[in-house]
C-alpha positions as CSV (number, residue, x, y, z in Angstrom):
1,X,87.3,85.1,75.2
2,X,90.2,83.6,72.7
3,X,92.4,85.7,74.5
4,X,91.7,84.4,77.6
5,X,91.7,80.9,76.7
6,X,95.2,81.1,75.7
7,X,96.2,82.9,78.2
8,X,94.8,80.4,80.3
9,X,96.5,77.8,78.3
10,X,99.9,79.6,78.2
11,X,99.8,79.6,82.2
12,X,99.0,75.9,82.5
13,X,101.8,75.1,80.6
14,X,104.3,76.7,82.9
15,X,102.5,75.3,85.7
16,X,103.8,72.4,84.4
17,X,107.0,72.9,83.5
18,X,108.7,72.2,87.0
19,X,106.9,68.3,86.2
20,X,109.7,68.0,82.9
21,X,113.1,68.7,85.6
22,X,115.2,66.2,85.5
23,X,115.2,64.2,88.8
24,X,118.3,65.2,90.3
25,X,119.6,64.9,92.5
26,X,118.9,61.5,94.1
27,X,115.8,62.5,96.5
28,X,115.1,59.0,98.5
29,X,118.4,60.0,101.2
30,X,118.8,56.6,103.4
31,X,117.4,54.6,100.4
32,X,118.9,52.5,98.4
33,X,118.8,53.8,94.3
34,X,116.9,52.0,91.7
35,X,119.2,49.6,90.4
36,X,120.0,49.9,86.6
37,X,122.0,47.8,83.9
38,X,124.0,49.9,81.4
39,X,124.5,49.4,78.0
40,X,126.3,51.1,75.0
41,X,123.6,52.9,73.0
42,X,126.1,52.6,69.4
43,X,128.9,51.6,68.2
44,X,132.1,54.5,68.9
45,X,132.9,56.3,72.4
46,X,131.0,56.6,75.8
47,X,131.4,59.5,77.7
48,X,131.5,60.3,81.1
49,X,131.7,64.7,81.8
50,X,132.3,65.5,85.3
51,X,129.0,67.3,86.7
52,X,129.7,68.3,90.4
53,X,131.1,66.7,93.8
54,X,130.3,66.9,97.9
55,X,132.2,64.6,99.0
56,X,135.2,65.2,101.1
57,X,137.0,61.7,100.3
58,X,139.6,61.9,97.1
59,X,137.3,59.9,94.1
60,X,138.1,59.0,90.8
61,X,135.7,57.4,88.1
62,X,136.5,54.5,86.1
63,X,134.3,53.0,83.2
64,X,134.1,49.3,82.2
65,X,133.2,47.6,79.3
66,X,132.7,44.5,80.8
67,X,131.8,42.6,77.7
68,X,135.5,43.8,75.9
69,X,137.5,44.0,79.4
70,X,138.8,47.5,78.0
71,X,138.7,49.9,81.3
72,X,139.5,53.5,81.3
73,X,142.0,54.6,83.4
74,X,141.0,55.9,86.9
75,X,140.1,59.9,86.0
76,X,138.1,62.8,86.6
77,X,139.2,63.5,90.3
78,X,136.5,65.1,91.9
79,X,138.5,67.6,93.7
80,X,140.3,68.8,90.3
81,X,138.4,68.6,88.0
82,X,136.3,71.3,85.9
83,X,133.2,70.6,85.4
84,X,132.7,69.7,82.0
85,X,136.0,67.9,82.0
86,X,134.9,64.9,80.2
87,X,136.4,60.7,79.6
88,X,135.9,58.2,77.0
89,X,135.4,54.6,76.3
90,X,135.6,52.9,72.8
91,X,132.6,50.5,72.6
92,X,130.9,48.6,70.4
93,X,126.7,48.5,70.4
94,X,124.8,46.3,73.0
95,X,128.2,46.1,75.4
96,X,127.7,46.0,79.2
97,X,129.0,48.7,80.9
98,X,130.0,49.0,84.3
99,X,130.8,52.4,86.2
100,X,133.0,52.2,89.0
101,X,134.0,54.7,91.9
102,X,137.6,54.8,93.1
103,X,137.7,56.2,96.1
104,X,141.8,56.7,96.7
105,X,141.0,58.0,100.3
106,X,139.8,55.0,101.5
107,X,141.3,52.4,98.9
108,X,138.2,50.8,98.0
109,X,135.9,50.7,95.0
110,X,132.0,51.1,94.4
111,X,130.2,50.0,91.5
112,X,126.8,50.9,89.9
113,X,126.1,46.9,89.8
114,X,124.5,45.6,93.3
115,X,125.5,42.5,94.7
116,X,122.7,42.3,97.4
117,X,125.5,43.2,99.9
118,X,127.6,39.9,99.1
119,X,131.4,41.9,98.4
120,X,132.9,41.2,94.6
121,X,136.2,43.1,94.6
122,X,137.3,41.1,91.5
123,X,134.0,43.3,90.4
124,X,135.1,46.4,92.1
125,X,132.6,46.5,94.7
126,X,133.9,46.3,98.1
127,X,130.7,45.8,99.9
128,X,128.0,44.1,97.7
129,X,125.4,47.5,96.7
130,X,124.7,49.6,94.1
131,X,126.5,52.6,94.4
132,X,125.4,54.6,91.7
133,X,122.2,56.5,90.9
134,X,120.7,57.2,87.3
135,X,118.1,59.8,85.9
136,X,117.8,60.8,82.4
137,X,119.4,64.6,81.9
138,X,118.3,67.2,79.2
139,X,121.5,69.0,79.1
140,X,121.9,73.1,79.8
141,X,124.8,72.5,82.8
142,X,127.8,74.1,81.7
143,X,127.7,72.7,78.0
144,X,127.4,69.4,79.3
145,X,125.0,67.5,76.5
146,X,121.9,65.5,77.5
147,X,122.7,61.8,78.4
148,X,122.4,59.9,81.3
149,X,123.5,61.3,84.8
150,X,124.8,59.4,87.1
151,X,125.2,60.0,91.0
152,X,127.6,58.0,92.9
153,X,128.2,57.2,96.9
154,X,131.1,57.0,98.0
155,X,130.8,55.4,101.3
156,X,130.4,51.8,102.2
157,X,127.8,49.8,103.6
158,X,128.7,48.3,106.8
159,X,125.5,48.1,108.2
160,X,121.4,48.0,107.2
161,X,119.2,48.1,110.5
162,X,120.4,51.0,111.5
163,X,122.3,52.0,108.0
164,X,125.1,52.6,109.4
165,X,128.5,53.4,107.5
166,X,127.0,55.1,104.3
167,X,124.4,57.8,104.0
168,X,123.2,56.7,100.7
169,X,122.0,60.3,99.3
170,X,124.2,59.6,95.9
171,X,125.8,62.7,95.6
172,X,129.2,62.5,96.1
173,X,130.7,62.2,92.4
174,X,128.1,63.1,89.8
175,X,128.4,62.6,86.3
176,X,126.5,62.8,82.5
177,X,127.0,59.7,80.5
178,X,126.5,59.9,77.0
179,X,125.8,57.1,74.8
180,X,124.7,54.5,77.2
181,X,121.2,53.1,77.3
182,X,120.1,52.5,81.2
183,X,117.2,50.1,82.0
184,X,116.1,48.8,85.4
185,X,116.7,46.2,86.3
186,X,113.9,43.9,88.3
187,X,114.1,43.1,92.4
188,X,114.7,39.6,93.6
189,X,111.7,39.5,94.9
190,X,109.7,40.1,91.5
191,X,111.6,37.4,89.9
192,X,109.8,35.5,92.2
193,X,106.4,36.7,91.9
194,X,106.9,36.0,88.6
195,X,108.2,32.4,89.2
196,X,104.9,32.3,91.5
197,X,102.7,33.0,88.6
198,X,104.0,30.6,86.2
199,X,104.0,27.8,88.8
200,X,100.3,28.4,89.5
201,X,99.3,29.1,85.9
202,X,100.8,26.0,85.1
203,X,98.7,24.5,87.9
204,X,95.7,25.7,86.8
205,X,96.6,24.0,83.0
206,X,97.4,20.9,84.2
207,X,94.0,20.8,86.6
208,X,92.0,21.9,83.7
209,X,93.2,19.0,81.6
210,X,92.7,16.5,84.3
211,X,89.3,17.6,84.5
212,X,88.7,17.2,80.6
C-alpha cells in the first residue's frame, strides 16, 4: 500500500509539472500585454541576452535607465545575432528602466512603457502602447540564466476597432533580462475605482458624524 501511495504521489507531481512552464510565449494574440514597470533589482549591470526572433523587419534593442539618462547603444540585431548573445547596463538599485525596440526597417521605436495610444517619441514610442511583454523565466535556453523575459512587437498601432496595423502576439524580438525587478502596473480604470472608494468611504465618515 506505501508503494502505491508514492507511486501515486510521484505521478501527481508530474501531472503537475506542465503548471511550473514559464508562460511564454505571449498567449492573449490580438491583446494587448499586461503592462509592467521595470526596475533595477541591485546595484551593478542589467542584462539583456538575445532569446529568439520572427519578425521579418530589421530590430535592434536598446535599454534605458531613465532615472541616470545612461542608454545602451542600439544592439542585439535580431537577424544576427546568436542566441545567447547578451548587453549590459550599469545601474544603480531602485532605477527605472525602460526597454525600447528599434526597429531600423521602419525607422520607428516601441517601448515597454504605454502611453494609452497618445505618441511620445521623445520617449521612444511612436504610437502611445506598450510594446513589450514580461513573464518570469527559469533559465535552461541555451545557457541563458533565469531573469525576466521579455517579448517585444514590433509593429505599430494604427488602429483599435478593428486592430489594425499590429498583430500584438509579442513575439518578434524576445529577450531574458537579468537583474530587473518587474511589477504591474494598475489600469486607469482601477485608479478610479479606487478614487470611487475613497470618495464614498469618506462619505459614509462624514454622514456618520453628522448623525452623532
Amino acid at each position: 500500500m506505501r508503494l502505491t501511495l508514492l507511486t501515486l504521489a510521484s505521478l501527481l507531481a508530474l501531472g503537475s509539472s506542465p503548471l511550473l512552464a514559464d508562460s511564454i510565449p505571449y498567449a492573449n494574440v490580438g491583446q494587448f500585454a499586461p503592462d509592467h514597470s521595470f526596475t533595477a533589482t541591485a546595484t551593478g549591470d542589467v542584462t539583456a541576452y538575445f532569446y529568439s526572433s520572427d519578425a521579418s523587419n530589421d530590430d535592434k534593442i536598446i535599454l534605458w535607465d531613465k532615472t541616470s539618462g545612461a542608454m545602451t547603444a542600439p544592439s542585439l540585431d535580431n537577424h544576427s545575432s546568436a542566441v545567447g548573445s547578451s548587453v549590459s547596463l550599469s545601474v544603480t538599485a531602485g532605477d527605472t528602466l525602460i526597454f525600447i525596440l528599434d526597429d531600423v526597417t521602419t525607422g520607428q521605436y516601441f517601448s515597454s512603457v504605454d502611453y494609452f495610444g497618445v505618441a511620445s517619441p521623445a520617449n521612444y514610442n511612436d504610437d502611445g502602447y506598450n510594446h513589450a511583454y514580461s513573464t518570469p523565466y527559469s533559465g535552461g535556453v541555451n545557457g541563458i540564466p533565469a531573469g525576466t523575459y521579455i517579448g517585444m512587437e514590433d509593429l505599430g498601432v494604427t488602429g483599435l476597432k478593428p486592430l489594425s496595423g499590429s498583430d500584438l502576439d509579442y513575439n518578434d524580438d524576445n529577450f531574458v533580462f537579468t537583474n530587473v525587478t518587474a511589477a504591474a502596473t494598475p489600469e486607469p480604470s482601477s485608479f478610479i475605482l479606487f478614487g470611487t472608494g475613497l470618495v464614498g468611504a469618506a462619505g459614509a465618515l462624514r454622514r456618520k458624524f453628522a448623525r452623532s
